[in-house]
Legacy VTK file of the C-alpha trace (Angstrom):
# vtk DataFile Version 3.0
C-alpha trace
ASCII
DATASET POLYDATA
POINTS 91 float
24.165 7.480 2.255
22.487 5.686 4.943
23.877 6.912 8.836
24.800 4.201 11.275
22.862 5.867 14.590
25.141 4.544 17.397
23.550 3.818 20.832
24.152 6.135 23.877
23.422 4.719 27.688
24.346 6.470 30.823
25.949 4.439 33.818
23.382 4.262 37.007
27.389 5.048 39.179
29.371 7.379 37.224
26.494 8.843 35.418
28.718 8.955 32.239
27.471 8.341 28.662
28.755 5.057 27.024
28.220 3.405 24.019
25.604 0.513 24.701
28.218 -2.235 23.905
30.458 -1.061 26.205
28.045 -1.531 29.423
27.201 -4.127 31.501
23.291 -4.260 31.314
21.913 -5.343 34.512
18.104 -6.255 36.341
16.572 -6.859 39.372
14.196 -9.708 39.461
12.942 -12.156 41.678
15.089 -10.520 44.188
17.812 -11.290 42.624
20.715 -9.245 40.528
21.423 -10.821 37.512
22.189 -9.555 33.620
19.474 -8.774 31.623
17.148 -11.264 30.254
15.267 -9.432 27.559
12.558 -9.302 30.430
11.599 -5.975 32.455
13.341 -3.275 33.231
17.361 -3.362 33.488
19.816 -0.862 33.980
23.448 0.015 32.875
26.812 -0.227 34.531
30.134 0.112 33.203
33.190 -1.690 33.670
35.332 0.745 35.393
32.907 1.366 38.017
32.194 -2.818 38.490
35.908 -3.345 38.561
36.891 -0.572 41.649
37.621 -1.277 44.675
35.885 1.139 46.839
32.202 0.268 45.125
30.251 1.781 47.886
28.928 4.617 45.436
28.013 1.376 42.792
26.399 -0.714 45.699
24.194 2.409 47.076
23.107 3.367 43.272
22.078 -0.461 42.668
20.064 -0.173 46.221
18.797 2.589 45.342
17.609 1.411 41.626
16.382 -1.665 42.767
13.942 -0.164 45.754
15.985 -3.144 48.685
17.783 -2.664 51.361
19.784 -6.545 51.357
23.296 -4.992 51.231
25.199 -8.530 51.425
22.920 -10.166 48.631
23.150 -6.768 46.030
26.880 -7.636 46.901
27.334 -11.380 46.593
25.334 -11.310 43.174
27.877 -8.205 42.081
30.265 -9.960 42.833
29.034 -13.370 40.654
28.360 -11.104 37.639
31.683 -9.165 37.723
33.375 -12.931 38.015
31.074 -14.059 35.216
32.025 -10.545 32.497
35.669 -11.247 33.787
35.613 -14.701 32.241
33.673 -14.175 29.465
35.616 -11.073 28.070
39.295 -13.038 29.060
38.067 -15.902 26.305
LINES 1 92
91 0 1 2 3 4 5 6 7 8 9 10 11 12 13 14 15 16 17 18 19 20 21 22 23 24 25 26 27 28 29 30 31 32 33 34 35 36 37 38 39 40 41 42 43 44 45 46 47 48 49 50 51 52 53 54 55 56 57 58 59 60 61 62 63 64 65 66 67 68 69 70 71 72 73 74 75 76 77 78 79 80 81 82 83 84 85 86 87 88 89 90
């Protein structure tokens, strides 16, 4: 009998424990937030916290996570990723 191990991430916001496919994996690179690339180091959000409305706990973990203090670009490129998973999980 061969056991299926499933895999666990934790949300950088919420700090809850998700199942990896359920996460938005994210990096910082180039100065720039973007989803991952299979490149560096990346971090995990999920969608409940990406989709509130008050994200000012999301936006000061991201800040804090990737060592900047550029509050309006963090948020602009937030904002083009959450667009982007919106789309791509509507299809």
């Amino acid at each position: 009998m061969v056991s299926m191990k499933i895999c666990v991430r934790m949300c950088i916001c919420c700090k809850n424990r998700f199942e990896q496919k359920n996460l938005l994996r994210l990096q910082y690179l180039n100065k720039k937030l973007q989803k991952y690339t299979n490149y560096g180091r990346s971090f995990y959000i999920c969608h409940e916290c990406l989709n509130q409305q008050n994200n000012k706990k999301l936006l000061n973990s991201i800040l804090n996570i990737c060592k900047t203090k550029d509050k309006e670009k963090i948020l602009l490129d937030l904002k083009e990723i959450s667009l982007d998973s919106t789309k791509s999980t509507s299809m």
